[in-house]
VOMI-316475 format. One record per residue (C-alpha): residue in one letter; x, y, z. Coordinates in steps of 0.2 Angstrom, whole numbers, padded with zeros to 4 digits, always signed. Each point is the difference from the previous one (the first is absolute). Example, Ala and Ser with C-alpha at 12.3 -4.5 7.8 and 13.67 -1.06 7.14 Angstrom:
residues 2
A+0062-0022+0039
S+0006+0017-0003
//
This chain:
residues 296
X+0000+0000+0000
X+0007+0016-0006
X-0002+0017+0007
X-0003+0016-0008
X+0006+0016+0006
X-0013+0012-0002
X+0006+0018-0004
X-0010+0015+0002
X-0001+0013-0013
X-0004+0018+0007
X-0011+0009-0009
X+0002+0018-0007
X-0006+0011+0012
X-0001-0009+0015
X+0013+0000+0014
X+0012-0015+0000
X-0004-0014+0012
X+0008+0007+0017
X-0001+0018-0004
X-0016+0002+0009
X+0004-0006+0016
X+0018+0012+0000
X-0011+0014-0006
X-0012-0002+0013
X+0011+0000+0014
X+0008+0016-0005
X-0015+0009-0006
X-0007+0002+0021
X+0018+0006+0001
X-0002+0013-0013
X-0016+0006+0004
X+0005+0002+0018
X+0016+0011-0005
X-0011+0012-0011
X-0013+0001+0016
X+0014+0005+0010
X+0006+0011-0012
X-0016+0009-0002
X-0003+0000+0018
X+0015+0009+0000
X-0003+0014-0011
X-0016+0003+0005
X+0003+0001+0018
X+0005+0019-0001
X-0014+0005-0007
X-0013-0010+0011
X+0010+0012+0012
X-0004+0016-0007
X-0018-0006-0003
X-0001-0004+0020
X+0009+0019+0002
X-0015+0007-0010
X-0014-0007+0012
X+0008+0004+0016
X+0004+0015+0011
X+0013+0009+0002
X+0004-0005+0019
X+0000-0019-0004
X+0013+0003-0015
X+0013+0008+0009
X-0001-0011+0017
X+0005-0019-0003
X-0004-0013-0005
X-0007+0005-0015
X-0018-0006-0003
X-0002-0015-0015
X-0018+0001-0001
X-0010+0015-0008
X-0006+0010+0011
X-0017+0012+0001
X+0005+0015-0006
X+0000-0006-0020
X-0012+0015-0006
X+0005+0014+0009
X+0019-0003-0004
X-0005-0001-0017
X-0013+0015-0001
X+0015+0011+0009
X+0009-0004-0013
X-0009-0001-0016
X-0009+0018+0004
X+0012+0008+0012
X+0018-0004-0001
X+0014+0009+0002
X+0001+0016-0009
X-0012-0007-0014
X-0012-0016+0000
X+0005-0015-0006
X-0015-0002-0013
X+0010+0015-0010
X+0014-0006+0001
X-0006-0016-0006
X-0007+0009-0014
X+0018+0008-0004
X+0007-0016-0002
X-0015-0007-0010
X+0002+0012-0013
X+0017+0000+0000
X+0002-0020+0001
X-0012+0000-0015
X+0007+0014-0009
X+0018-0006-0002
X-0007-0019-0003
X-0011+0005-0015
X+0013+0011-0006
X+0015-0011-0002
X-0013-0013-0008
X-0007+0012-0012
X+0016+0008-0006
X+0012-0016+0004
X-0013-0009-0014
X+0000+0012-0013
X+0021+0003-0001
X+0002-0018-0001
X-0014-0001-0012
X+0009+0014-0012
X+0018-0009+0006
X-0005-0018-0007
X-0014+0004-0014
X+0003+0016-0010
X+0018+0004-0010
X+0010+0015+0003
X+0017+0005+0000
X+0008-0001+0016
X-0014-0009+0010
X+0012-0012+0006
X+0011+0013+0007
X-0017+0008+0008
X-0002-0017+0007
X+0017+0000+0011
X-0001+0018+0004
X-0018-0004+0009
X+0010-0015+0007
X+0014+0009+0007
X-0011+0012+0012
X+0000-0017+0011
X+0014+0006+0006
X-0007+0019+0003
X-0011-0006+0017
X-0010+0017+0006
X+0012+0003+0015
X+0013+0003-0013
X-0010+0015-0011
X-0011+0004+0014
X+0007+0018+0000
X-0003+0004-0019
X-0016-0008+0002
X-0005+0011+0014
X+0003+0014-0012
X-0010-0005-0012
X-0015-0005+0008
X+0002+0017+0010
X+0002+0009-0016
X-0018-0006-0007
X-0008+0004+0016
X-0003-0019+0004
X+0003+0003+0020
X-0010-0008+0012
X-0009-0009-0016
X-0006-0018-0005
X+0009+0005-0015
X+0016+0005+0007
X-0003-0018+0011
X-0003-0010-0015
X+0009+0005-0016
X+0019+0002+0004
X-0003-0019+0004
X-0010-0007-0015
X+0016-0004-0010
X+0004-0017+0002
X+0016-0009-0010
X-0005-0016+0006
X-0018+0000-0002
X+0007+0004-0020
X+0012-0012+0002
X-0013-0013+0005
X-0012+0002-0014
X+0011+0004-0014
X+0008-0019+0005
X-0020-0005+0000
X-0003+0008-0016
X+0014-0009-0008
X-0006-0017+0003
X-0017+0003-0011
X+0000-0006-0016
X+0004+0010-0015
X-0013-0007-0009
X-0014+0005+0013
X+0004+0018-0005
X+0002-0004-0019
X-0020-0008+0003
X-0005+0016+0008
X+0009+0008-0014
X-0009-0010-0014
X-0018+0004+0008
X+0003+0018-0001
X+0003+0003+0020
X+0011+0015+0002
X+0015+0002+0013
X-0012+0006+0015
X-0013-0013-0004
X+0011-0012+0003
X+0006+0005+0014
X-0014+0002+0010
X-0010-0017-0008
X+0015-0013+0000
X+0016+0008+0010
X-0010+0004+0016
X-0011-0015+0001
X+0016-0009-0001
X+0009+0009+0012
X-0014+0000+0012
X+0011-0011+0015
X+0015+0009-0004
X-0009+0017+0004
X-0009-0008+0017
X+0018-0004+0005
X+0009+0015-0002
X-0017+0010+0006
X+0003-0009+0017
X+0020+0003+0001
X-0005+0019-0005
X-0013+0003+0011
X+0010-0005+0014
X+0014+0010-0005
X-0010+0014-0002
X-0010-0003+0017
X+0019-0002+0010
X+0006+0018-0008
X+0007+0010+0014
X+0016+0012-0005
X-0009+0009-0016
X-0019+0001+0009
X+0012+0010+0015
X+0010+0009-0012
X-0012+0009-0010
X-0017+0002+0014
X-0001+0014+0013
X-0018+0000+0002
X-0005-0014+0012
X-0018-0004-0007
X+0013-0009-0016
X+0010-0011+0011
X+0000-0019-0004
X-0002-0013+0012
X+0018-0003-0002
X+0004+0015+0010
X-0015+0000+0010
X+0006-0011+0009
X+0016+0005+0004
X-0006+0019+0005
X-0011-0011+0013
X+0015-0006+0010
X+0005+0016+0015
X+0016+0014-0002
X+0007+0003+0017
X-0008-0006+0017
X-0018-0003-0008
X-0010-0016+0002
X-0003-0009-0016
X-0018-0008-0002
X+0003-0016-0004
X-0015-0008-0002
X-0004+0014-0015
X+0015-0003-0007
X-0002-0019+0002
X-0017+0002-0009
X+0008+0012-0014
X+0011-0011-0003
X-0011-0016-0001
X-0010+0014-0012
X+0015+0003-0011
X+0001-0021-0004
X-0018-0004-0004
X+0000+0009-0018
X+0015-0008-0007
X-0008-0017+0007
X-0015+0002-0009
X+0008+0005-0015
X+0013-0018+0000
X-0013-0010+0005
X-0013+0007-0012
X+0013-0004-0015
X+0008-0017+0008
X-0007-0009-0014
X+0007+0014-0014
X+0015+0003+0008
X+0010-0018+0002
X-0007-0003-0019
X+0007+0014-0005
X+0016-0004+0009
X+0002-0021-0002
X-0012-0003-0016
X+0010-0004-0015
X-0013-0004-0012
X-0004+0018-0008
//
């Protein structure tokens, strides 16, 4: 009697035979190392959400209270109508607009130069290409004065539109698309071409629709940048009623021998998060596809 050795054959797409159990006793292990590791993150600001809701007096003597406490609406009331030196909800608005402002602007003017870059031919556009490239390295610390100057020339003091446009260029945004732009086939234009679509047409039925994740992901990245501004909103406002949120709250914290309210500024501060939350987790979707998805 012979004996036959039976062998197994795995099958595409399934794990080999002993992968499951290894992967099983390291996926707990994992899962517990990213608990942890949120837990950790987090922690500080379940802090300053227990700051907001509490008095003053249980702050500053220790221990520090874990739990909420009762005073959740009336820290946030001070501060969303009172403040400081100006409410919070303006401030909130300041940033808004600004936030928004320098988001939509980079899109908008970041789409149309890499637009004319990759699809219209004219002398030198390669060298305008590069010369756009190279103000990466031009940050607005580094031509903060002469931009002062200009923006004070037109009269754009204590503006949304001395906030917004000096900051609307974006190299990288151009960089981005102009890369994006590249990858389309020529002969989807030649088609638009053929049915008698002009340059703008185009544009607005086939390159945006396209670029639709690529846009969510950068709006996020922008937004933030533009909700997180804090030398250029200081430099160029006086008037308190512009002030962002940004420096809200760091005019909240005392000069000298005064008592800072921490509880305000705890609940300023939780205030200062919650757009920019809404905004990533709003777009989750949008933004990893437009940063992980391959097929365009």
């Amino acid at each position: 009697m012979t004996t036959q050795t039976v062998k197994t054959v795995p099958v595409p797409g399934e794990p080999a035979p002993g992968m499951v159990e290894k992967r099983g006793s390291t996926l707990w292990l994992t899962h517990a190392l990213m608990i942890l590791g949120v837990l950790f993150i987090f922690f500080p600001i379940w802090l300053a959400f227990v700051a907001s809701t509490v008095t003053q007096p249980e702050i500053v003597k220790p221990p520090m209270p874990l739990v909420p406490g009762s005073h959740f609406f009336e820290n946030y009331r001070s501060a969303l109508f009172s403040g400081v030196n100006v409410p919070v909800a303006t401030m909130l608005f300041n940033s808004l607009v600004m936030a928004l402002g320098i988001a939509i602007g980079k899109i908008a003017i970041s789409l149309l130069s890499a637009f004319a870059i990759v699809y219209f031919r004219f002398p030198g556009r390669t060298t305008f290409f590069w010369l756009i490239f190279i103000t990466l390295m031009l940050p607005v610390e580094v031509r903060i004065v002469p931009t002062y100057e200009v923006v004070a020339g037109f009269g754009m003091l204590n503006s949304y539109s001395g906030l917004i446009f000096p900051l609307i260029a974006s190299a990288t945004a151009t960089f981005l698309f102009r890369q994006f732009f590249m990858t389309i086939p020529d002969e989807l234009a030649e088609a638009a071409r053929v049915d008698g679509a002009r340059p703008m047409r185009f544009f607005f039925d086939i390159i945006i629709p396209m670029s639709r994740t690529n846009i969510a992901a950068l709006f996020v990245i922008l937004f933030i940048y533009g909700w997180n501004q804090y030398l250029w909103p200081l430099l160029i406002t006086t008037d308190p009623s512009m002030n962002t949120i940004v420096m809200g709250i760091k005019q909240m914290f005392p000069s000298g021998d005064d008592t800072a309210d921490w509880p305000v500024i705890m609940a300023t501060s939780i205030l200062a998060m919650v757009p920019p939350v809404i905004v990533v987790i709003s777009m989750q979707k949008l933004f990893i596809s437009g940063l992980v998805d391959s097929e365009k």
